[in-house]
N, C-alpha and C positions, 0 to 999 in steps of 0.2 A: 723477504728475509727477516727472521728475528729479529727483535734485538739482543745485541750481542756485549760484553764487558770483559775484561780483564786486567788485573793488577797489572802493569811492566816494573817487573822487579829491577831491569836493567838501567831505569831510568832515577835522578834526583833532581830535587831541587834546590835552586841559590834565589836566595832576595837580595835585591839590591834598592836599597831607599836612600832617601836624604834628600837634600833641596837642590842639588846638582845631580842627579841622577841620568835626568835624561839629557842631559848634554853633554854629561859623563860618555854613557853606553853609545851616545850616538857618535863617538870620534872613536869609538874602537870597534864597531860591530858594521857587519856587510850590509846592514836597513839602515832606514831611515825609520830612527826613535822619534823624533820630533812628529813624526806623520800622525802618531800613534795616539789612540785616546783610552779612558777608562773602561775597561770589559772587549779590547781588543788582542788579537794575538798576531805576529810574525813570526817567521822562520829566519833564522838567521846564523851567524856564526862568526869567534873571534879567528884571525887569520897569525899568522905569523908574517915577521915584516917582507919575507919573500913570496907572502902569498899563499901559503899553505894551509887548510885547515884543524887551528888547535883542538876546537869542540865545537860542533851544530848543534841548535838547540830550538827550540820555541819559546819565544819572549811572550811572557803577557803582563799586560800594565793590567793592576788590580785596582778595584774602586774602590774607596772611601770606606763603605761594607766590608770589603776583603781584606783592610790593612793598608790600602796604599801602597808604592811601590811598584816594582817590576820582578816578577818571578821569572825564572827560571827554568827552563823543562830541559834538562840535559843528559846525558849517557852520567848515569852515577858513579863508572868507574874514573870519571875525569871530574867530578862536581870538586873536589879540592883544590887540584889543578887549575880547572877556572876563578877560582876565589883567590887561589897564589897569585894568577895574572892580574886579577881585578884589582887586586889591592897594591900589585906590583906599580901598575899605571896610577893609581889614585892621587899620588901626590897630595897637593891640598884641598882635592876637591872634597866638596860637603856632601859624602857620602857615606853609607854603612856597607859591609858584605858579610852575608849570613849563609853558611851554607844548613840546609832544613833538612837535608836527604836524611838525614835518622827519625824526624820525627813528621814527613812529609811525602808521600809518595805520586802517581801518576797512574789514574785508570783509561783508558781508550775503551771508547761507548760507538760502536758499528750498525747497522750503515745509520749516517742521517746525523739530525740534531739532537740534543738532549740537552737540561739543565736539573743538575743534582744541587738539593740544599746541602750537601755535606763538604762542599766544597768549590771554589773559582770553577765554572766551566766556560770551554771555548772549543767554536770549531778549529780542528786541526788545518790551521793555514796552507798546507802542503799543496793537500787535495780534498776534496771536497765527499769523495769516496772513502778516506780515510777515517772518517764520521768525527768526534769530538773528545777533546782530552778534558780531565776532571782531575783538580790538584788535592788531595786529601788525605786526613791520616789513614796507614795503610790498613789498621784495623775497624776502620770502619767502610771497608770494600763493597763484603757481601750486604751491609744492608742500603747500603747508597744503589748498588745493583737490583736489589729485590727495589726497591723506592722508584728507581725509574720503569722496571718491568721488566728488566734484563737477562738474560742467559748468563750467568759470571762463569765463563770457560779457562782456561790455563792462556796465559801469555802464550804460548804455542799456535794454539786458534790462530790468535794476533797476529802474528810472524807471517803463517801461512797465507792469511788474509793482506799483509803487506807485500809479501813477496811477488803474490800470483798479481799486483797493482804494478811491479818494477819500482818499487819504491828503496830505494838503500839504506844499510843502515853503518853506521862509523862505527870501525874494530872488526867490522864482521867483513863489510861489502869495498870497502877503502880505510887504509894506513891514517889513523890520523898521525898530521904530522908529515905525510910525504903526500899528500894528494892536495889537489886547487880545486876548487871551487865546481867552475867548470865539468871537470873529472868526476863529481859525485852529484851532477848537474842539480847544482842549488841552483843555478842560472834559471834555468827549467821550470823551476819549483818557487821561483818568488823569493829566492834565500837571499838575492843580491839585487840593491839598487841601484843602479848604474848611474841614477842624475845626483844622487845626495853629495856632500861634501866631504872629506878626507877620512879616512879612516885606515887602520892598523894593513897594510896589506894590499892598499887601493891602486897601486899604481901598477902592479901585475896586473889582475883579475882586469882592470879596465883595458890592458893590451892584451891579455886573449882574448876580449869580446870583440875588440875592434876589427883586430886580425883575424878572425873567426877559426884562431889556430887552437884547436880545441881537439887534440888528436887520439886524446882516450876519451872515452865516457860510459858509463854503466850501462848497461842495454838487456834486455829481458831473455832470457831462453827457456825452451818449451825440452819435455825427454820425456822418454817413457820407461818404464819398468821401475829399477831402483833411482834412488836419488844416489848423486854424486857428492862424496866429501867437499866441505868448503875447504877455501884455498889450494886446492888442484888447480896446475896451468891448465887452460885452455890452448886445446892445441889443431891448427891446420895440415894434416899433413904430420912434416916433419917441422913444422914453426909453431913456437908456441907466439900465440896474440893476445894473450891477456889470463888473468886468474879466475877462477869461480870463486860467486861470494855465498849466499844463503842459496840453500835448493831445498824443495820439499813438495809433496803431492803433483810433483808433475811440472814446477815452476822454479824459477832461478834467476837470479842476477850477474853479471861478471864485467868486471873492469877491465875492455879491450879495445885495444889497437883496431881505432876505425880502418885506417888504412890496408892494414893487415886481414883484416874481416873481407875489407870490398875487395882486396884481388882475390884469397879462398873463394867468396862465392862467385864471382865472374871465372871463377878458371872451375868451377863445381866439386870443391874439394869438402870433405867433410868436415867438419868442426864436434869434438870432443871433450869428453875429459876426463879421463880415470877409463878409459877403453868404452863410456858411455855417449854416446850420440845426441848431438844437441843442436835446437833449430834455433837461432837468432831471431828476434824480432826488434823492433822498436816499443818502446811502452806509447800505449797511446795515448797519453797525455803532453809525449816529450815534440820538439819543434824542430827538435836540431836534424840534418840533413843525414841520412841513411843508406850504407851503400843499397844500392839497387832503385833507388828510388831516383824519377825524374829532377834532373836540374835544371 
């Protein structure tokens, strides 16, 4: 496959520097900052205190070259949001919050590695399929794209290429704000450290892991003909089991009731949405237990 590139217009970024930085981020974020070294990146996310996710994002500590610091790779519709939180918690700590989303944007460079001069690049922590993000001014896209050898295609591309992976994405695929962790399975994804120490939200997210009571989670659907509108219930029958999130070329995402899934197909009921037909799958990256599958 090409190589591939496109602007995400959806996405910004926040800096956060100073000499307390990373013992800052790391008592409020679901990783372990401390782990972390120069020209590395994580996934991760601030929670609210019962657990819920305010904003996911990709962390990357920038080197010496790049400024220093820790960026930010966030949903741009919340990059304020997050800087209100950041600086809400900051108290005396010896830190800055920058939010850059007007003069900083986020390209994703598919499949595989890259490193552009035009900007911080890192592989996307997620998955390794998702190939590499690249933090730069947005008008200098196309020639960071032409420099690496790139196809620069619409954010669409992107989506498509994410979607048909089961990969989610927050506002589209889950509520921020009413969804755990779990539920948009960062668990899955490397977004949450289970052995680090205290952070905004820790005392939930560690009893559904224990519990293994995890009873919604994102899961991939296959259809054929038209795509279905996002946010339509998902529905068995006469039960609805959860919502649809992103659909397109044939692939989809949706936030549903495991339990409700495994009796539908043990009793061989169809599963919907918008009167279109949709086949469940597992993403196959994810670990967590699948109705149908051996226990």
């Amino acid at each position: 496959m090409a190589l591939q590139a496109a602007l995400l217009p959806d996405r910004g970024v926040v800096k956060v520097s100073g000499d307390d930085s990373r013992t800052f981020l790391n008592g409020l974020f679901t990783i372990d900052v401390t782990k972390m070294t120069p020209g590395t990146a994580r996934f991760g996310a601030l929670l609210t205190p019962q657990g819920k996710i305010v904003a996911d994002f990709i962390v990357f500590e920038a080197t010496e070259e790049d400024g220093g610091g820790f960026l930010i790779d966030c949903p741009r519709a919340l990059s304020g949001t997050l800087v209100e939180k950041l600086i809400f918690y900051k108290l005396r700590a010896k830190v800055a919050v920058q939010d850059l989303s007007a003069t900083l944007g986020v390209m994703a460079v598919w499949p595989g590695a890259a490193e552009s001069e035009y900007g911080p690049s890192f592989a996307d922590p997620r998955l390794p399929d998702l190939g590499t993000r690249v933090i730069l001014p947005p008008d200098t896209t196309a020639d960071a794209a032409r420099d690496l050898g790139a196809m620069l295609v619409d954010a669409d591309v992107y989506d498509a290429h994410r979607i048909a992976l089961g990969i989610p994405r927050g506002g589209t695929d889950f509520s921020y704000g009413d969804a755990f962790p779990h539920e948009a399975n960062m668990d899955q994804l490397g977004g949450v450290d289970f052995e680090k120490g205290c952070y905004v939200g820790q005392e939930v997210v560690s009893r559904v892991e224990h519990r293994g009571s995890a009873r919604s989670r994102i899961i991939s659907l296959r259809y054929e003909n038209q795509s279905p509108d996002e946010s339509l219930p998902v529905m068995a029958g006469e039960k609805q089991i959860g919502f649809l999130g992103s659909a397109t070329n044939g692939h989809g995402v949706a936030l549903v009731r495991l339990d409700r899934l495994e009796d539908a197909m043990a009793a061989g009921t169809p599963i919907e949405a918008g009167g279109i037909r949709l086949h469940a799958t597992k993403p196959a990256w994810a670990k967590f237990p699948f109705p149908g599958e051996a226990k």
